[in-house]
C-alpha positions in Angstrom: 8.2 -19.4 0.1 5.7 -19.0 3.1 5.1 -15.7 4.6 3.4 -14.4 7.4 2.2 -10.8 7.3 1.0 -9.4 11.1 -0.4 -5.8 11.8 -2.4 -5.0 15.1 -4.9 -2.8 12.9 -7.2 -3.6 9.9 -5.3 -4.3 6.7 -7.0 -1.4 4.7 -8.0 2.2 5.2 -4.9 3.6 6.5 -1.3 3.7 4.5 0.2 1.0 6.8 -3.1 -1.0 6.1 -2.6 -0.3 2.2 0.3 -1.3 2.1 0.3 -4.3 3.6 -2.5 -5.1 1.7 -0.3 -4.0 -1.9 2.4 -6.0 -0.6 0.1 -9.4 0.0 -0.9 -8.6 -3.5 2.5 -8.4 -5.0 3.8 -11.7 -3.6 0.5 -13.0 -5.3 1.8 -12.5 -8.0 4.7 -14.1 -7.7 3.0 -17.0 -6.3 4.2 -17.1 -2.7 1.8 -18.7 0.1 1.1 -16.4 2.3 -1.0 -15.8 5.5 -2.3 -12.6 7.5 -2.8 -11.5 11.0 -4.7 -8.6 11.6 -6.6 -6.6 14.4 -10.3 -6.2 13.5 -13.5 -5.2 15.4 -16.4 -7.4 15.7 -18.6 -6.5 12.7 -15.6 -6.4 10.1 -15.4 -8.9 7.2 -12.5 -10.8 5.8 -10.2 -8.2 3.5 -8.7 -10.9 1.7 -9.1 -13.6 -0.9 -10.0 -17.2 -0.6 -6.1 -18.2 -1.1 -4.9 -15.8 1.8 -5.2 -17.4 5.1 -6.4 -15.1 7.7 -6.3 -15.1 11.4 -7.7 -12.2 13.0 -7.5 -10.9 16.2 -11.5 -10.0 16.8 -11.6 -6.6 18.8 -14.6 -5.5 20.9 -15.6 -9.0 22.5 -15.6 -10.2 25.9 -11.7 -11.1 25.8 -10.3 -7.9 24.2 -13.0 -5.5 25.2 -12.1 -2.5 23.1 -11.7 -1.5 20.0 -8.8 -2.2 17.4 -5.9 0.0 18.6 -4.5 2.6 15.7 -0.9 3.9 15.4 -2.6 6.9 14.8 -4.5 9.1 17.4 -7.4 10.1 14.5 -8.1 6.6 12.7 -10.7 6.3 10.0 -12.4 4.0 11.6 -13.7 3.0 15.6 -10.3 2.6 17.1 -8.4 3.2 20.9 -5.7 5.2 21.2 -2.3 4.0 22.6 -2.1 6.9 24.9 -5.4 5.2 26.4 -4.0 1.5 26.9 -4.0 1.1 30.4 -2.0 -2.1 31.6 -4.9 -4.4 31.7 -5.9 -3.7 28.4 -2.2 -3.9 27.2 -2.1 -7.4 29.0 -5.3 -8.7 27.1 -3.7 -7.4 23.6 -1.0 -9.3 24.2 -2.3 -12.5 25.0 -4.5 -12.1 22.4 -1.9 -11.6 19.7 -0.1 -14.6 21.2 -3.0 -17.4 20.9 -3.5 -16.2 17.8 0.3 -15.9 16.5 1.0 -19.7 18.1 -2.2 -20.8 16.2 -1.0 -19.3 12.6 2.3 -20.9 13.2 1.0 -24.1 13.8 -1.2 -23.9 10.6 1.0 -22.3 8.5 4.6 -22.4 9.4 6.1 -19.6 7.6 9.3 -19.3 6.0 9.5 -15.4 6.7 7.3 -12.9 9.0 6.7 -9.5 8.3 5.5 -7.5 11.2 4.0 -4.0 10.4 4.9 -1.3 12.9 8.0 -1.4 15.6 5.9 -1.2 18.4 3.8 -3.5 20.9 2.7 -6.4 18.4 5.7 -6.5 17.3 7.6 -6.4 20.6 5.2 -8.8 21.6 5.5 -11.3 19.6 9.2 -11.5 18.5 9.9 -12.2 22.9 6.9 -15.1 21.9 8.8 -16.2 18.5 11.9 -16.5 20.0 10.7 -18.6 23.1 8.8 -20.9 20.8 12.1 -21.4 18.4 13.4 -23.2 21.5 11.0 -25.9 21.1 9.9 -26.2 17.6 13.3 -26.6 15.0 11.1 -26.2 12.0 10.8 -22.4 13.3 14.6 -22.5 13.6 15.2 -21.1 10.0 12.1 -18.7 9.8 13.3 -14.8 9.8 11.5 -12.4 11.5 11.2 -8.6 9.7 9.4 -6.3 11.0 9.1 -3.1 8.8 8.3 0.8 10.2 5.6 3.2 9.1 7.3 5.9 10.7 3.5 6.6 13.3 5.4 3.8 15.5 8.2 5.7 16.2 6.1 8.4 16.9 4.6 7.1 19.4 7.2 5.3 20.7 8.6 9.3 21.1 5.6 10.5 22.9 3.9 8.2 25.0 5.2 5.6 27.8 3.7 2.5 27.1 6.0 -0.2 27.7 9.5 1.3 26.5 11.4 -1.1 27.6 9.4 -4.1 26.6 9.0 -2.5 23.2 13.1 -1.6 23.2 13.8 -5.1 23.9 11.7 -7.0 21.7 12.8 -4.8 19.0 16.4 -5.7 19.4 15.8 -9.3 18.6 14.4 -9.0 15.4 16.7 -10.7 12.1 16.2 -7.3 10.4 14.4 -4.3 10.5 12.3 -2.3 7.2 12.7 1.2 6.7 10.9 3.1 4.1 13.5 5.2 3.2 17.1 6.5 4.7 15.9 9.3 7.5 13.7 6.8 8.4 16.3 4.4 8.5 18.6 6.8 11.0 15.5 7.3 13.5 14.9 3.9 14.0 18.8 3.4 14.3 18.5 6.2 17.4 15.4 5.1 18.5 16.3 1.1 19.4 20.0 1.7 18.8 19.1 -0.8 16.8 22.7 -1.7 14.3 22.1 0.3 11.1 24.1 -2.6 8.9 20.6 -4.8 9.9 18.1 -1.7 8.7 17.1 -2.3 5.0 15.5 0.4 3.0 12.6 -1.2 0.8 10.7 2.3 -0.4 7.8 3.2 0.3 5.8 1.5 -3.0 3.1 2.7 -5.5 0.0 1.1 -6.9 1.3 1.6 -10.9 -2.2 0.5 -12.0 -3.4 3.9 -9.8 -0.5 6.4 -10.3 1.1 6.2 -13.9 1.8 9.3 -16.4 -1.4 10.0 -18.5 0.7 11.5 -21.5 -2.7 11.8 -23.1 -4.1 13.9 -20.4 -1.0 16.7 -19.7 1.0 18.3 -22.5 5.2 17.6 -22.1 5.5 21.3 -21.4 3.9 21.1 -17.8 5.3 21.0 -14.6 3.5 18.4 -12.2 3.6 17.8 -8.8 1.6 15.0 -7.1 0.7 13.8 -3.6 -0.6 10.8 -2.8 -1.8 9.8 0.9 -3.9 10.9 3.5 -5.2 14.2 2.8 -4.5 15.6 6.4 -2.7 18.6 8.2 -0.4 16.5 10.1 1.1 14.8 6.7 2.4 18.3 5.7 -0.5 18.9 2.8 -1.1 22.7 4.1 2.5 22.7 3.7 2.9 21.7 0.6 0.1 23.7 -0.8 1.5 26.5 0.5 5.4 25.8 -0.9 4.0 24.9 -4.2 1.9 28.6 -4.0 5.5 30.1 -3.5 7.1 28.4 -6.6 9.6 30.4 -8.7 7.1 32.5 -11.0 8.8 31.5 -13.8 7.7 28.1 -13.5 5.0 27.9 -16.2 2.4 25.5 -16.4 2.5 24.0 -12.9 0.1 21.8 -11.7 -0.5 20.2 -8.1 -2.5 16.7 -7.6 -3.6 15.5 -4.2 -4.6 11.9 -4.0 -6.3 10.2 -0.7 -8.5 9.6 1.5 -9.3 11.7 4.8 -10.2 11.1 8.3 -11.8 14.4 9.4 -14.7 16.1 6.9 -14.5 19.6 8.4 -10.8 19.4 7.8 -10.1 17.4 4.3 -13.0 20.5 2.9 -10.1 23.3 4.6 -7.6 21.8 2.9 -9.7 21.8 -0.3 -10.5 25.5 -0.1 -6.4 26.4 0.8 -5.8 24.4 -3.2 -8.4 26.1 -4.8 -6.4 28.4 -7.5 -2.9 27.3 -6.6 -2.3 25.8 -10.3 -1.4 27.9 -13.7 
């Protein structure tokens, strides 16, 4: 099989980066061909190996004349902020994404696309896919997925870039990923997108990262861990805090955090609220 991945941001540093990236990896594995798409700014390297093909979008040059755009408003990384797009910057991401979409497809000619993020890329180029289908019958079997990281729908929620554009495109799509079943109801109010065409695929774990160290920890503890972006706005004061208020009784408890952080001033707050919170 021949698949195309697509994300408007750089496949790394952030989860929906990483897991892209994991999920490239994993069909590896298995041997598939496979090509990327990916938004990058001007000084960035290729992320991948020799046998992925990859087509970037270059931010930060005299046709796109910003930098990459992230789902999120604090990115790890020089990016614009949706809520910033004005609609001639909006225009020249799109026909970006659409030079370079028609040029992978040429190349390449998938079997199945995977689009990160329900949102403008997506939109975008599912209205371009399906136009181009009329044309080209060795497109006519290729499925288009497009899968959510749940920041999409965020700002889909809070900012008015395009709705309708975005609402449309996302209705054309052969299916729709959701990383688990709330997620899979809020996309489903969202788009009113039909819930029998949502698939839940998880959210995924590196196991050569995160696996039980039954060397390291005793059978008689109790063990929480977290892995992601160690950040306020993923709930990890939250959870500090809930895991501080445990039943007493609960011997032995221990609390991991895994991940990276955007903000220093914040990541070492967060670091002083866990200090003493495990048996």
């Amino acid at each position: 099989m021949k698949i195309l991945h697509i994300t408007a941001q750089k496949p790394d540093s952030t989860g929906s980066g990483i897991y892209l990236k994991e999920t490239v990896a994993a069909f590896s594995r298995l041997n598939e061909e496979q090509a990327v798409i990916a938004g990058i700014n001007h000084d960035d390297q290729n992320f991948f190996e020799e046998d992925i093909a990859f087509f970037p979008v270059v931010f930060e040059t005299e046709a796109l004349d910003f930098p990459v755009v992230g789902m999120s408003d604090v990115m790890p990384y020089r990016a614009t902020r949706y809520r910033d797009v004005t609609d001639e910057m909006a225009e020249k991401f799109k026909q970006a994404f659409r030079a370079t979409f028609r040029s992978a497809l040429q190349a390449f000619t998938p079997d199945l696309i995977i689009c990160h993020h329900l949102y403008l890329m997506c939109s975008t180029l599912i209205h371009e896919f399906r136009s181009l289908q009329e044309t080209n019958p060795e497109l006519l079997n290729t499925k288009f997925l497009a899968l959510s990281h749940s920041t999409d729908l965020r700002q889909f929620k809070q900012i008015d870039l395009e709705h309708d554009f975005i609402y449309e495109g996302i209705n054309k799509l052969d299916g729709v990923l959701a990383l688990h079943e709330e997620q899979k109801a809020e996309i489903h109010a969202s788009f009113d997108y039909p819930l029998e065409q949502i698939f839940v695929v998880g959210t995924g774990f590196n196991e050569e990262l995160f696996y039980p160290d039954l060397k390291r920890h005793s059978q008689n503890e109790n063990i929480a861990c977290y892995a992601g972006k160690i950040w306020r706005k993923k709930g990890v004061s939250s959870l500090i805090k809930a895991w501080e208020k445990l039943d007493q009784g609960l011997a032995n408890k221990k609390l991991y955090l895994a991940g990276g952080y955007s903000d220093q001033a914040e990541y070492e707050g967060i670091v002083s609220e866990a200090q003493g919170v495990n048996d």
